[in-house]
PyMOL Python script that loads the backbone (N, CA, C, O; Angstrom):
from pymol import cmd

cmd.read_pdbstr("""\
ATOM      1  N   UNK A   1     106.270 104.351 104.683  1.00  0.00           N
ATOM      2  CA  UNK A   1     107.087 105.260 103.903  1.00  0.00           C
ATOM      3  C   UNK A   1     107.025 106.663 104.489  1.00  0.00           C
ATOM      4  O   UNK A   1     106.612 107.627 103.845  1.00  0.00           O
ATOM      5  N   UNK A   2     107.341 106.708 105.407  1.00  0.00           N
ATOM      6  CA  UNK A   2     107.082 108.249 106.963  1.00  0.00           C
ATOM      7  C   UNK A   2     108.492 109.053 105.582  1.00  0.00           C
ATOM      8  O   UNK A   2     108.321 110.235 105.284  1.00  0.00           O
ATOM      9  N   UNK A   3     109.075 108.684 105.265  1.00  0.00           N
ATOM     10  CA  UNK A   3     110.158 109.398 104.926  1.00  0.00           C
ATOM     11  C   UNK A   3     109.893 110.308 103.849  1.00  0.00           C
ATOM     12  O   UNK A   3     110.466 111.397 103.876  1.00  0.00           O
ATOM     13  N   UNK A   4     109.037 110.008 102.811  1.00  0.00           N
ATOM     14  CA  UNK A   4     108.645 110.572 101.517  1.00  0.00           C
ATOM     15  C   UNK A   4     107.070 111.682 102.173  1.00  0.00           C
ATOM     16  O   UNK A   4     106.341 112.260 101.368  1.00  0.00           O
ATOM     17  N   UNK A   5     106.895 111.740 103.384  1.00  0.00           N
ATOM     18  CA  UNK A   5     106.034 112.298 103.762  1.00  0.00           C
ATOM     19  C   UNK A   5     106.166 113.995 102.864  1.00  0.00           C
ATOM     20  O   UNK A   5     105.210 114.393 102.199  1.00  0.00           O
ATOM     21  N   UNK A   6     107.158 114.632 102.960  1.00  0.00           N
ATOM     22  CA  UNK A   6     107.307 116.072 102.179  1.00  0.00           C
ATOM     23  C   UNK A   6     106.974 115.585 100.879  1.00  0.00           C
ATOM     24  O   UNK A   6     106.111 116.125 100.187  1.00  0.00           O
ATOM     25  N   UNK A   7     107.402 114.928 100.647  1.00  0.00           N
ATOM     26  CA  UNK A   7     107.013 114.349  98.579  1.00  0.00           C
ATOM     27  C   UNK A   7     106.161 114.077  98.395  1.00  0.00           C
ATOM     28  O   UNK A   7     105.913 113.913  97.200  1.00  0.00           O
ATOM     29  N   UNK A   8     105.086 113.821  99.360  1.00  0.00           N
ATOM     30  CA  UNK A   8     104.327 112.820  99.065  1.00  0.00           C
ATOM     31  C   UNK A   8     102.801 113.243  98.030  1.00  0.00           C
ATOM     32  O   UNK A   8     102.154 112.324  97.527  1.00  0.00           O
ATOM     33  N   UNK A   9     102.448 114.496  97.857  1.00  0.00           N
ATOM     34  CA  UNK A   9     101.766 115.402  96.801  1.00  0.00           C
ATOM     35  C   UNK A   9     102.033 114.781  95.830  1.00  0.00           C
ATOM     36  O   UNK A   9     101.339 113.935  95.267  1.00  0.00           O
ATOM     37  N   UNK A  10     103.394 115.278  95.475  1.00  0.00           N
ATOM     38  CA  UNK A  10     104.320 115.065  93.809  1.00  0.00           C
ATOM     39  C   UNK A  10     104.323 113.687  94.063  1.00  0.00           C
ATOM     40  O   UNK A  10     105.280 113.583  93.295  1.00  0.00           O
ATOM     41  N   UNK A  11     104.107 112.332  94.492  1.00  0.00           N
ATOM     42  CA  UNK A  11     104.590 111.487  94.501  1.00  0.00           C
ATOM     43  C   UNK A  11     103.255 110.640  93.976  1.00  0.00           C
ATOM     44  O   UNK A  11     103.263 109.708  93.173  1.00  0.00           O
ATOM     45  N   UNK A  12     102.163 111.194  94.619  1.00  0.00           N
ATOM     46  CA  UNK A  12     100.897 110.900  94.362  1.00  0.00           C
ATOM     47  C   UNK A  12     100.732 111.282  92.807  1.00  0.00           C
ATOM     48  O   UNK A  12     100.359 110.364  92.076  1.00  0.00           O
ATOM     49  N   UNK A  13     100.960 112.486  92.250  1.00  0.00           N
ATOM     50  CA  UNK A  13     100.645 112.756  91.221  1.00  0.00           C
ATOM     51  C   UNK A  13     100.942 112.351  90.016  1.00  0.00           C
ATOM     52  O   UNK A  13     100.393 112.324  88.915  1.00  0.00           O
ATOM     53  N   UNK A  14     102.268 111.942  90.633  1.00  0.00           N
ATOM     54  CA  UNK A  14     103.166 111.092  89.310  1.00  0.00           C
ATOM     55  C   UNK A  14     102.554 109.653  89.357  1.00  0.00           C
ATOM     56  O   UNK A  14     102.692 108.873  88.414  1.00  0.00           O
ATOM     57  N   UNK A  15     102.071 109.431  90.164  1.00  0.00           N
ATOM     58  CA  UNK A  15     101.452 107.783  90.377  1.00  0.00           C
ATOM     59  C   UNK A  15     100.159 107.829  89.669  1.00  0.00           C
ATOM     60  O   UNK A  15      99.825 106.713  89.270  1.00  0.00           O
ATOM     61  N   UNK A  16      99.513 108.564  89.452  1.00  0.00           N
ATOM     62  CA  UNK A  16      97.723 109.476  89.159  1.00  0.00           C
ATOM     63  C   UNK A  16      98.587 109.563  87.389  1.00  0.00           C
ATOM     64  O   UNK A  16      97.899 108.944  86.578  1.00  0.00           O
ATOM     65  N   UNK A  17      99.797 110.148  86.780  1.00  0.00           N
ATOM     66  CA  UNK A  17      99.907 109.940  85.440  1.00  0.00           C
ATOM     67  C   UNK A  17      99.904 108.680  84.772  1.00  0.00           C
ATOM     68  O   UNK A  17      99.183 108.224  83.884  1.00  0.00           O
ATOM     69  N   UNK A  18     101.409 107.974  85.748  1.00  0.00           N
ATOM     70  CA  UNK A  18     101.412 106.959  85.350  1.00  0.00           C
ATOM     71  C   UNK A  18      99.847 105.710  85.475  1.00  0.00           C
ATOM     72  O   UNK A  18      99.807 104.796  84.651  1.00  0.00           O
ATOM     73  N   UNK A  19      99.143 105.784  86.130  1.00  0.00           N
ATOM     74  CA  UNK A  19      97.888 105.104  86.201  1.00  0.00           C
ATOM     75  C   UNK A  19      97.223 105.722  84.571  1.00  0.00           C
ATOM     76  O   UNK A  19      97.090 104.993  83.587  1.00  0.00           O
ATOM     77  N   UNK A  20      96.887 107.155  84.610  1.00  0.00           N
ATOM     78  CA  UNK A  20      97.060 107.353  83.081  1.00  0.00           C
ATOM     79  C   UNK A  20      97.132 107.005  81.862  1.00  0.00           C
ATOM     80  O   UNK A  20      96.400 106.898  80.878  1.00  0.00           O
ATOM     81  N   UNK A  21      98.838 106.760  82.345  1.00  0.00           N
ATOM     82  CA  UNK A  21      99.154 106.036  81.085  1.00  0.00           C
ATOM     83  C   UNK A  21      99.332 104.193  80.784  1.00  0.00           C
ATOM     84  O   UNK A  21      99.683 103.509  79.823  1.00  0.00           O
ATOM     85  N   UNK A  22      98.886 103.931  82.146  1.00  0.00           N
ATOM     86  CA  UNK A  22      98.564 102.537  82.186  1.00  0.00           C
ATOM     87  C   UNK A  22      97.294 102.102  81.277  1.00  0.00           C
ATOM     88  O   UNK A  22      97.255 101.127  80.527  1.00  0.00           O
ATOM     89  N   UNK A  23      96.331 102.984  81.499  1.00  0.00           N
ATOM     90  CA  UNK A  23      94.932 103.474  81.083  1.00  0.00           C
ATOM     91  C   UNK A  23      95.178 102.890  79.662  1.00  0.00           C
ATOM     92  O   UNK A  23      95.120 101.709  79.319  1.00  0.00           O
ATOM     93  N   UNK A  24      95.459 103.958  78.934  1.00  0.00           N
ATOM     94  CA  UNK A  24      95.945 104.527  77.751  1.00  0.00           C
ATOM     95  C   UNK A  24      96.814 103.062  77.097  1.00  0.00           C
ATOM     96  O   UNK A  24      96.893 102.952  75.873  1.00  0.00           O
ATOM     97  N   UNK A  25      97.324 102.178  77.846  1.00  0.00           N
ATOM     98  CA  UNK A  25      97.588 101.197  77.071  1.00  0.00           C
ATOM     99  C   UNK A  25      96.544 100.003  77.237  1.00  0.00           C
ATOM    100  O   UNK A  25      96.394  99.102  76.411  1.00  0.00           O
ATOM    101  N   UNK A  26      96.052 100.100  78.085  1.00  0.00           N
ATOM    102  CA  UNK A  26      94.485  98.957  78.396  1.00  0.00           C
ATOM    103  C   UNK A  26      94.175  98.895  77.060  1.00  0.00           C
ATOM    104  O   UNK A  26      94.376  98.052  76.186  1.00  0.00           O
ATOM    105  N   UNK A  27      93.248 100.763  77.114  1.00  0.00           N
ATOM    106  CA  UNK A  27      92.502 100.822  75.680  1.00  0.00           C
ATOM    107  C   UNK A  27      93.159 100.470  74.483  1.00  0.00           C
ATOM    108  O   UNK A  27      92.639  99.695  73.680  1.00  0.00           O
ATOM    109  N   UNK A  28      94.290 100.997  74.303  1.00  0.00           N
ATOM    110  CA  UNK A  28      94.914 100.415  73.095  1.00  0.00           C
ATOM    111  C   UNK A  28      95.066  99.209  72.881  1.00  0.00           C
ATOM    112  O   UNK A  28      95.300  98.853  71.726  1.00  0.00           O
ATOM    113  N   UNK A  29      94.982  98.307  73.866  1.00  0.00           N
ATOM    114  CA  UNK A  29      95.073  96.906  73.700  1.00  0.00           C
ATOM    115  C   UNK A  29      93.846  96.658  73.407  1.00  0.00           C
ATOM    116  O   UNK A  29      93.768  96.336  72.222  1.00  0.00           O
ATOM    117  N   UNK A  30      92.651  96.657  74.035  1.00  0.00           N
ATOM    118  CA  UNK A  30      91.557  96.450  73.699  1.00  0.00           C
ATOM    119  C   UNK A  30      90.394  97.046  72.682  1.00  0.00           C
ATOM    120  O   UNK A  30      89.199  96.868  72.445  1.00  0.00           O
ATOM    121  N   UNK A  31      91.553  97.908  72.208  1.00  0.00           N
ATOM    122  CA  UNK A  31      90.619  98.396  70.403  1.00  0.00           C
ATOM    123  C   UNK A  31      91.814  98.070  69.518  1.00  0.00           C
ATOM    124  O   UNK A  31      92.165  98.803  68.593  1.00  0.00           O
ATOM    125  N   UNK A  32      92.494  96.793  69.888  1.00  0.00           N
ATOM    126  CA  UNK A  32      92.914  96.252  68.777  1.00  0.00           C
ATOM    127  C   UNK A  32      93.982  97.648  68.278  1.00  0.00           C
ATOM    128  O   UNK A  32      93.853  98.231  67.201  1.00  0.00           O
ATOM    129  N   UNK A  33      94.862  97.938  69.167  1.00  0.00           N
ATOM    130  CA  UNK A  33      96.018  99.368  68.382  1.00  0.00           C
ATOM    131  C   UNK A  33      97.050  98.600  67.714  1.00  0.00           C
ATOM    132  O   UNK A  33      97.417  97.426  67.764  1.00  0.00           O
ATOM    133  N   UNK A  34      97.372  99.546  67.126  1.00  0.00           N
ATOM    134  CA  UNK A  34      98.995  99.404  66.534  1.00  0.00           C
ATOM    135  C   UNK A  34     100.374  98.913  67.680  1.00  0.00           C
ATOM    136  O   UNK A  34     100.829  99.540  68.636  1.00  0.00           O
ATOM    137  N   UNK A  35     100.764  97.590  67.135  1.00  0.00           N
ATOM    138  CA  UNK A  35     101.981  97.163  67.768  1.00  0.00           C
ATOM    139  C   UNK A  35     102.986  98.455  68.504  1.00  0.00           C
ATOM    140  O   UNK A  35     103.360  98.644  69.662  1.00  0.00           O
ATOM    141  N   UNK A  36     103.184  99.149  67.307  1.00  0.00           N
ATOM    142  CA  UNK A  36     104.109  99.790  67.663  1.00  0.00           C
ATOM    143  C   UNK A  36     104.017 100.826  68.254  1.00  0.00           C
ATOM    144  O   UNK A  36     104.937 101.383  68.852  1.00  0.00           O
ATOM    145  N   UNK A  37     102.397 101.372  68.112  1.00  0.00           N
ATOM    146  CA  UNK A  37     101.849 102.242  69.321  1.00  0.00           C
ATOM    147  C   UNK A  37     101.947 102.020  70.567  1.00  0.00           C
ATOM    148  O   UNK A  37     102.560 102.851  71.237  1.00  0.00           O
ATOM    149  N   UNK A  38     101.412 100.919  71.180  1.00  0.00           N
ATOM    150  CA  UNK A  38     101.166 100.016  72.182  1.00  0.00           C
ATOM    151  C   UNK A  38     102.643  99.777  72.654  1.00  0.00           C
ATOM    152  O   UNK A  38     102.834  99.985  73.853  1.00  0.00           O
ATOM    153  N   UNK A  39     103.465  99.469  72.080  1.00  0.00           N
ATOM    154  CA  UNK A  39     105.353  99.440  72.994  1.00  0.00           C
ATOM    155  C   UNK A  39     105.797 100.692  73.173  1.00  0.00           C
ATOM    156  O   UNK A  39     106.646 101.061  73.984  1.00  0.00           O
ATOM    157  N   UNK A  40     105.194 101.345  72.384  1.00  0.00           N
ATOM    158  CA  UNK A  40     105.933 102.768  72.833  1.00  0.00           C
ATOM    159  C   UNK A  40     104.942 103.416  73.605  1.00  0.00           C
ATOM    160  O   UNK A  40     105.244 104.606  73.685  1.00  0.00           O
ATOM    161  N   UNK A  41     103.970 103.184  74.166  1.00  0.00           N
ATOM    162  CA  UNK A  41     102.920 103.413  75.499  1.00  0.00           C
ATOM    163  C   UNK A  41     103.259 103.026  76.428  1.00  0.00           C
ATOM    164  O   UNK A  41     103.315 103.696  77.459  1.00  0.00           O
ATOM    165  N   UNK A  42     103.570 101.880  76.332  1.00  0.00           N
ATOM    166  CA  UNK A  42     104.692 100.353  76.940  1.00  0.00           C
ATOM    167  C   UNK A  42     105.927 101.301  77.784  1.00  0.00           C
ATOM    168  O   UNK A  42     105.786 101.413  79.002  1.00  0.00           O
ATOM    169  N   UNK A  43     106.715 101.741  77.343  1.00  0.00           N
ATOM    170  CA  UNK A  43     107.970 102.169  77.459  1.00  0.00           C
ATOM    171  C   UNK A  43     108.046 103.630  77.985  1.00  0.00           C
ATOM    172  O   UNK A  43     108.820 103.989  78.873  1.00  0.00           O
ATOM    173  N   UNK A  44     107.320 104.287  77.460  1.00  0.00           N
ATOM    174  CA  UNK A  44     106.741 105.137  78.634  1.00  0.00           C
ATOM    175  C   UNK A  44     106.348 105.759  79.457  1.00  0.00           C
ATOM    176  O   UNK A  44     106.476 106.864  79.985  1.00  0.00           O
ATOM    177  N   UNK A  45     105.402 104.166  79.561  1.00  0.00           N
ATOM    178  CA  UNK A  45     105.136 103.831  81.360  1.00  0.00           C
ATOM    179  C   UNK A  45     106.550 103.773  82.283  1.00  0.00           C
ATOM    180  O   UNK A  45     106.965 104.342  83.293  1.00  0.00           O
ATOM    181  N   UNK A  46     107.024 102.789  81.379  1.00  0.00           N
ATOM    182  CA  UNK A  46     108.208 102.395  82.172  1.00  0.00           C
ATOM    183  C   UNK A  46     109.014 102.946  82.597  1.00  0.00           C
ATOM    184  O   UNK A  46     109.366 102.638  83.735  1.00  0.00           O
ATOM    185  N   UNK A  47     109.804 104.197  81.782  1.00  0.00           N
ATOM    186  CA  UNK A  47     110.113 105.536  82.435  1.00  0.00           C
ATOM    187  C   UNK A  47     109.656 106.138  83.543  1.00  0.00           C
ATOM    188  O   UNK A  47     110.297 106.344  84.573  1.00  0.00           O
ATOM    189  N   UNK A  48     108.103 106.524  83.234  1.00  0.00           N
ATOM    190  CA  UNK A  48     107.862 107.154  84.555  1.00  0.00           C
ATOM    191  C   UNK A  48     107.815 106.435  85.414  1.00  0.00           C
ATOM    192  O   UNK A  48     107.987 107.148  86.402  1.00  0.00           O
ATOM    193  N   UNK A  49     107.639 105.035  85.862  1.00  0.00           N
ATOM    194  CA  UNK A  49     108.119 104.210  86.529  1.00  0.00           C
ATOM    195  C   UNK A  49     109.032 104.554  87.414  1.00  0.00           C
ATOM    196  O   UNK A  49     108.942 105.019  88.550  1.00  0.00           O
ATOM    197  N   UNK A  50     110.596 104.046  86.241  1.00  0.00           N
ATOM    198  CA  UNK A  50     111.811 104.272  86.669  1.00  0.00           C
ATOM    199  C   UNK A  50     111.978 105.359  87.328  1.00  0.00           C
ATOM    200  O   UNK A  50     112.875 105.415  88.169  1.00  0.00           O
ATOM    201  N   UNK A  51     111.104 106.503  87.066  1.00  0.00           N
ATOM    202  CA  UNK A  51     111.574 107.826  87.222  1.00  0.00           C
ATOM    203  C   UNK A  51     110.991 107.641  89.002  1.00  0.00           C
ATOM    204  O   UNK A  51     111.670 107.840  90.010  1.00  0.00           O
ATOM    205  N   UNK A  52     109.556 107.210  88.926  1.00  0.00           N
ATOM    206  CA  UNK A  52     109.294 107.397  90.537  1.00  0.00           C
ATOM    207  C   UNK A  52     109.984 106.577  91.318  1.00  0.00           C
ATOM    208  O   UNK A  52     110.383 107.086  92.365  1.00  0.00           O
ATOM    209  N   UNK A  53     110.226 105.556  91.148  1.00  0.00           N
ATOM    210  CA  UNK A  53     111.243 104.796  91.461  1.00  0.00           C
ATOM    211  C   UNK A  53     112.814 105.307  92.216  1.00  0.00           C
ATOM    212  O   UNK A  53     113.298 105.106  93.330  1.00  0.00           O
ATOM    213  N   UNK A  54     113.294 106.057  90.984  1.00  0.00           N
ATOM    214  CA  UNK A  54     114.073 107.072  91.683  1.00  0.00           C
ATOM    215  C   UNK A  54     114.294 108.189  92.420  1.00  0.00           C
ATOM    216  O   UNK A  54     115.345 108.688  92.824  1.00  0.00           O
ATOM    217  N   UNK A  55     112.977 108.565  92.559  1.00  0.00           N
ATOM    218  CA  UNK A  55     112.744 109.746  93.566  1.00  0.00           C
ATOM    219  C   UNK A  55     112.782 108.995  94.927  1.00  0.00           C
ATOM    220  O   UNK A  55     113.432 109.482  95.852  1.00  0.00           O
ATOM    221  N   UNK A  56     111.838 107.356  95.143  1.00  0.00           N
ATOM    222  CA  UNK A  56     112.004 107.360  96.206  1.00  0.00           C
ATOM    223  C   UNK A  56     112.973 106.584  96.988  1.00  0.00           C
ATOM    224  O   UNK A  56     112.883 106.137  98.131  1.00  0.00           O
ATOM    225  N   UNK A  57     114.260 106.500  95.812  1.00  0.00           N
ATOM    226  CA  UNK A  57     115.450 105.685  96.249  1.00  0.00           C
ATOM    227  C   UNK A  57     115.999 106.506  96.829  1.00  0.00           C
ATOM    228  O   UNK A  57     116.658 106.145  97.804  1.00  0.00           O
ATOM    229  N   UNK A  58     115.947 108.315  96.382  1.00  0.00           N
ATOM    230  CA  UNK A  58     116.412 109.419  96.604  1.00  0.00           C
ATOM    231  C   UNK A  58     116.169 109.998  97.679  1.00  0.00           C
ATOM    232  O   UNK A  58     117.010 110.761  98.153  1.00  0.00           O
ATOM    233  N   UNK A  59     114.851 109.747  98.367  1.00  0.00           N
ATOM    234  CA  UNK A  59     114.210 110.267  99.615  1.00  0.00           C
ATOM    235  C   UNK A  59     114.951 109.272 100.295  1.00  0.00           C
ATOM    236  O   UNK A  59     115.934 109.590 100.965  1.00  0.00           O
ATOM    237  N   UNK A  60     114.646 108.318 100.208  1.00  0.00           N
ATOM    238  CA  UNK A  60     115.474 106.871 101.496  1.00  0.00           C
ATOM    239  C   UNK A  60     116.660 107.191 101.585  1.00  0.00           C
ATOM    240  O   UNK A  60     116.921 107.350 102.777  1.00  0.00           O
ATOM    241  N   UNK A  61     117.882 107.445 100.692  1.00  0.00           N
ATOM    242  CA  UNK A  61     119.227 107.667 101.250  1.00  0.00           C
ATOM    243  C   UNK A  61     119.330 108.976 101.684  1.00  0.00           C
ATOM    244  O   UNK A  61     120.280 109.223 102.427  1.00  0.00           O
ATOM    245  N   UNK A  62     118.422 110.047 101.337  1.00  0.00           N
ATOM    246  CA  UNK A  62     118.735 111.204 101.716  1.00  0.00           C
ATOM    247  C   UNK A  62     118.011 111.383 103.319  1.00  0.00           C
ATOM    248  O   UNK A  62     118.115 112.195 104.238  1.00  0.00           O
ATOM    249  N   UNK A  63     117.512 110.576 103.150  1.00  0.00           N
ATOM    250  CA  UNK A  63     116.673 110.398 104.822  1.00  0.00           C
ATOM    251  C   UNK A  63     117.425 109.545 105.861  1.00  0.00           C
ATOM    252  O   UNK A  63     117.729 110.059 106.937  1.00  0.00           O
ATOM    253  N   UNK A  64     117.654 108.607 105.661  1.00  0.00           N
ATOM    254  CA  UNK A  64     118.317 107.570 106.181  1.00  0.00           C
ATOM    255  C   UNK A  64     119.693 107.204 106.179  1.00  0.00           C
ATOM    256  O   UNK A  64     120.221 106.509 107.047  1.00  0.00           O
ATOM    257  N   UNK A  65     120.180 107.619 105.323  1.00  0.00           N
ATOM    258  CA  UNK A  65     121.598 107.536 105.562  1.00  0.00           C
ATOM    259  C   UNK A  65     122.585 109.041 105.373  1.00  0.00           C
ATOM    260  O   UNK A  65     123.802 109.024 105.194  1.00  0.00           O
ATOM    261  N   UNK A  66     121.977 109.937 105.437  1.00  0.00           N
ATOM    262  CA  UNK A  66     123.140 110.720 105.558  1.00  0.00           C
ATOM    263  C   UNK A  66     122.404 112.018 106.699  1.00  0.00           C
ATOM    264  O   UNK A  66     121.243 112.419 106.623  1.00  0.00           O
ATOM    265  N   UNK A  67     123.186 112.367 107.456  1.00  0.00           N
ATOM    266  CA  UNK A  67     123.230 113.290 108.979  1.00  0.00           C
ATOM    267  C   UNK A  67     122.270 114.859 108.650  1.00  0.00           C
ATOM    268  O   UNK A  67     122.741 115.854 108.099  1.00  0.00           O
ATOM    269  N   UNK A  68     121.128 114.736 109.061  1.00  0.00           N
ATOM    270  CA  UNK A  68     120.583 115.966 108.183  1.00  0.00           C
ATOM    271  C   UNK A  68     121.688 117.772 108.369  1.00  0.00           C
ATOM    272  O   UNK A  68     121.866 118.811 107.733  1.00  0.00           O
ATOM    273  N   UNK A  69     122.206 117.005 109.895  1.00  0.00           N
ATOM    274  CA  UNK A  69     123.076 118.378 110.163  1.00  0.00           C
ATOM    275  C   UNK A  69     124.767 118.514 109.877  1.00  0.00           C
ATOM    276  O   UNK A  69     125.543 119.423 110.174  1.00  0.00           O
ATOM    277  N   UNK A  70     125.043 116.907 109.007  1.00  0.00           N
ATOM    278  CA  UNK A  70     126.163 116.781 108.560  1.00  0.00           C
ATOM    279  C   UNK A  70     126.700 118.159 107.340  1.00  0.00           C
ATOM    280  O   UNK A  70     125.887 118.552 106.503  1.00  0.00           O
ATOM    281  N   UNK A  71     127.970 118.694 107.404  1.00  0.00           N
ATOM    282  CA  UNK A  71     127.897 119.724 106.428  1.00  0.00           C
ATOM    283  C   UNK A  71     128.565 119.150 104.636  1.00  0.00           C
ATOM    284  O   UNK A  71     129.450 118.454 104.140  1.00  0.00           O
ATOM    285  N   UNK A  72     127.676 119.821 104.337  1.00  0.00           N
ATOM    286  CA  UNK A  72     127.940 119.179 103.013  1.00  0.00           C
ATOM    287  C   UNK A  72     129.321 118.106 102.269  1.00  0.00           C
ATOM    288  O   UNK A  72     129.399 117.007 101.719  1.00  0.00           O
ATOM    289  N   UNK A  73     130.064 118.997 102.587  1.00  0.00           N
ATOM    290  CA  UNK A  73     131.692 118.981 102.322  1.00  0.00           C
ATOM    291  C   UNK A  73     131.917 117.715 103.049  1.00  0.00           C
ATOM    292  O   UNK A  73     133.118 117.530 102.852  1.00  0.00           O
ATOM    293  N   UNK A  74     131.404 116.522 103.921  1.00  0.00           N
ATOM    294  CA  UNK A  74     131.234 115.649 104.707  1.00  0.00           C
ATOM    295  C   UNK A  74     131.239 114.477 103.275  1.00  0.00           C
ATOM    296  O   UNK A  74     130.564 114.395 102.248  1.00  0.00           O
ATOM    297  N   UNK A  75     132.233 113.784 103.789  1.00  0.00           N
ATOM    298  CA  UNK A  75     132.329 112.463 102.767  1.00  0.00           C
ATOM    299  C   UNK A  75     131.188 111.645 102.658  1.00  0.00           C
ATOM    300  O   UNK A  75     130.573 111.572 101.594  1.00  0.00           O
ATOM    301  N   UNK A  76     130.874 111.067 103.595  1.00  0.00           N
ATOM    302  CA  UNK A  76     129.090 111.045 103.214  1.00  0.00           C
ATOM    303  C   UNK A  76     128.618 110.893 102.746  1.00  0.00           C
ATOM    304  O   UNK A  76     128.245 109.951 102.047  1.00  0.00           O
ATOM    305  N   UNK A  77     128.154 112.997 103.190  1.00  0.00           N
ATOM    306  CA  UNK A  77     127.137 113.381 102.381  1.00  0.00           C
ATOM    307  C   UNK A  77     127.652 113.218 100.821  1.00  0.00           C
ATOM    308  O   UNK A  77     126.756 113.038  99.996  1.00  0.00           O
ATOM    309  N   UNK A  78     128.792 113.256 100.418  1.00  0.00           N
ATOM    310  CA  UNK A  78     129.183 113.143  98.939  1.00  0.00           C
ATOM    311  C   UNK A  78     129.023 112.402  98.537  1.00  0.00           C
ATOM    312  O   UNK A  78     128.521 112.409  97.414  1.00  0.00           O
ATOM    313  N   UNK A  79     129.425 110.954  99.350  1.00  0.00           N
ATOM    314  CA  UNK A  79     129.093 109.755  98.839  1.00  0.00           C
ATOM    315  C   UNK A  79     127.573 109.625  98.746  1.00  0.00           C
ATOM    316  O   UNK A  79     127.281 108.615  98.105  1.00  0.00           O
ATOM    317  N   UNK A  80     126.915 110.046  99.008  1.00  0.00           N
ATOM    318  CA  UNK A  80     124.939 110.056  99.249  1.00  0.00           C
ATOM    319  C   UNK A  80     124.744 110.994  98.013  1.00  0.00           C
ATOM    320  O   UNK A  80     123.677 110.789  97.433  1.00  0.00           O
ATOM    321  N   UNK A  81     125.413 111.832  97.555  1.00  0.00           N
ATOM    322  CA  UNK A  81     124.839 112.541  96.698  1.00  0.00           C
ATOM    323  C   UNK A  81     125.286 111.916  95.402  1.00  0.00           C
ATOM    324  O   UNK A  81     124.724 111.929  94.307  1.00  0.00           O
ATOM    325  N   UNK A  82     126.379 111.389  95.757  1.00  0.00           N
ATOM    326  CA  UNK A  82     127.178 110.735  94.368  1.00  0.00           C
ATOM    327  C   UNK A  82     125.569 109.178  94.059  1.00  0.00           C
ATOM    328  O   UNK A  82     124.742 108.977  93.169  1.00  0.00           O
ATOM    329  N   UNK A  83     125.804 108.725  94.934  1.00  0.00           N
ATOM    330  CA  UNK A  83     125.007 107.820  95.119  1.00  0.00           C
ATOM    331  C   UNK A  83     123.356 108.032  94.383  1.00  0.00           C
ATOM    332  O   UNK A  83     122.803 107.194  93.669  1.00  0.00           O
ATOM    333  N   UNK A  84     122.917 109.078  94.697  1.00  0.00           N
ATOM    334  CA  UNK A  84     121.949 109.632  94.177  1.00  0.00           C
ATOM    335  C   UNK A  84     121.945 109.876  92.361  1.00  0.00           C
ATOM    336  O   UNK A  84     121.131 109.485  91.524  1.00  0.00           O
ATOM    337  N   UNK A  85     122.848 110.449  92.253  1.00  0.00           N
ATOM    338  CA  UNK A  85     123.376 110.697  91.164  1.00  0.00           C
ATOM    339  C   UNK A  85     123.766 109.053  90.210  1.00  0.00           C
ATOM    340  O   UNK A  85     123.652 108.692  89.039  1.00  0.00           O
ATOM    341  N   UNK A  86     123.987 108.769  90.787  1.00  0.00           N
ATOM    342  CA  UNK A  86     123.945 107.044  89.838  1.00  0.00           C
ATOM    343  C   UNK A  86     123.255 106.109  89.841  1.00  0.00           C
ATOM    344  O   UNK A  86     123.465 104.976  89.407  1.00  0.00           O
ATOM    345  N   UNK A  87     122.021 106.722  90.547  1.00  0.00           N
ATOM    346  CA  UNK A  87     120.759 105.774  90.748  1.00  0.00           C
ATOM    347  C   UNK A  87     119.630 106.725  89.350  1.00  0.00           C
ATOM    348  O   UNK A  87     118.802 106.379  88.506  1.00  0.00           O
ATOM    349  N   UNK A  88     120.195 107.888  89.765  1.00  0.00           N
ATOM    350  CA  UNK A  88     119.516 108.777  88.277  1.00  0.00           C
ATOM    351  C   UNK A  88     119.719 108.504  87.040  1.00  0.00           C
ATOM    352  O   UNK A  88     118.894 108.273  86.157  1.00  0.00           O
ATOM    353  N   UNK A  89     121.190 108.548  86.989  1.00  0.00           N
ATOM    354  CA  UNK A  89     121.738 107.916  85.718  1.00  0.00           C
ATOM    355  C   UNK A  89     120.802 106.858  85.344  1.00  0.00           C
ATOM    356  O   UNK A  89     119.800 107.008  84.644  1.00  0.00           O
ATOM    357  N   UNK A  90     121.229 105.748  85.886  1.00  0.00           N
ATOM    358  CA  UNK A  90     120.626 104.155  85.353  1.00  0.00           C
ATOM    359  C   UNK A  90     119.461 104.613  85.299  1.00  0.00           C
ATOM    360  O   UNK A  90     119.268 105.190  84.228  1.00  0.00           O
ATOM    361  N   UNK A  91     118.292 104.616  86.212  1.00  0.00           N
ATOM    362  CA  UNK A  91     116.753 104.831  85.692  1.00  0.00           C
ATOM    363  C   UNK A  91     116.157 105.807  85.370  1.00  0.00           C
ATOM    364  O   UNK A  91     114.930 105.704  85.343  1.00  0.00           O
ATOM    365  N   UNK A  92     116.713 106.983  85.042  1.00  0.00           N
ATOM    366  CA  UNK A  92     115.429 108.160  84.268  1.00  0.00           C
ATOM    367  C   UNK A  92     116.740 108.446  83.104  1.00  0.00           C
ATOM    368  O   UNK A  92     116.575 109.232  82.171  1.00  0.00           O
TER     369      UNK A  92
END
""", "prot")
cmd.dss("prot")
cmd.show_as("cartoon", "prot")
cmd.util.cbc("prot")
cmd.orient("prot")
């Protein structure tokens, strides 16, 4: 993953919450919590998930498929940003 190398701080850190909050549902499972505590610990996770998830769908097309010296206004790059933009939508 050479590509997320600039991210890769923030990328760690969000991985260090979500472990967190993985945590945080162990224990609740294992002192016997509330159902409805426990899915919504559940869920989330799953967010921040989704969310890192989409950062590094975001690094890969912005790395890999579009011209770093292409100028913006470049169909493309629009389509890469549009692209970006509807990978956000659906998961965070």
């Amino acid at each position: 993953m050479a590509h997320v190398k600039t991210e890769k701080v923030k990328l760690l850190h969000r991985l260090r919450r979500i472990r967190g909050q993985l945590e945080a549902i162990e224990r609740a499972v294992a002192e016997d919590g509330e159902c409805a505590r426990v899915l919504q610990q559940a869920t989330s996770c799953r967010g921040a998930m989704d969310g890192f998830i989409a950062e590094v769908i975001e690094d890969h097309i912005l790395e890999h498929m579009v011209d770093p010296d292409a100028p913006r206004s470049d169909p493309r790059v629009l389509a890469a940003e549009e692209l970006v933009s509807i990978v956000h939508t659906y998961l965070t």
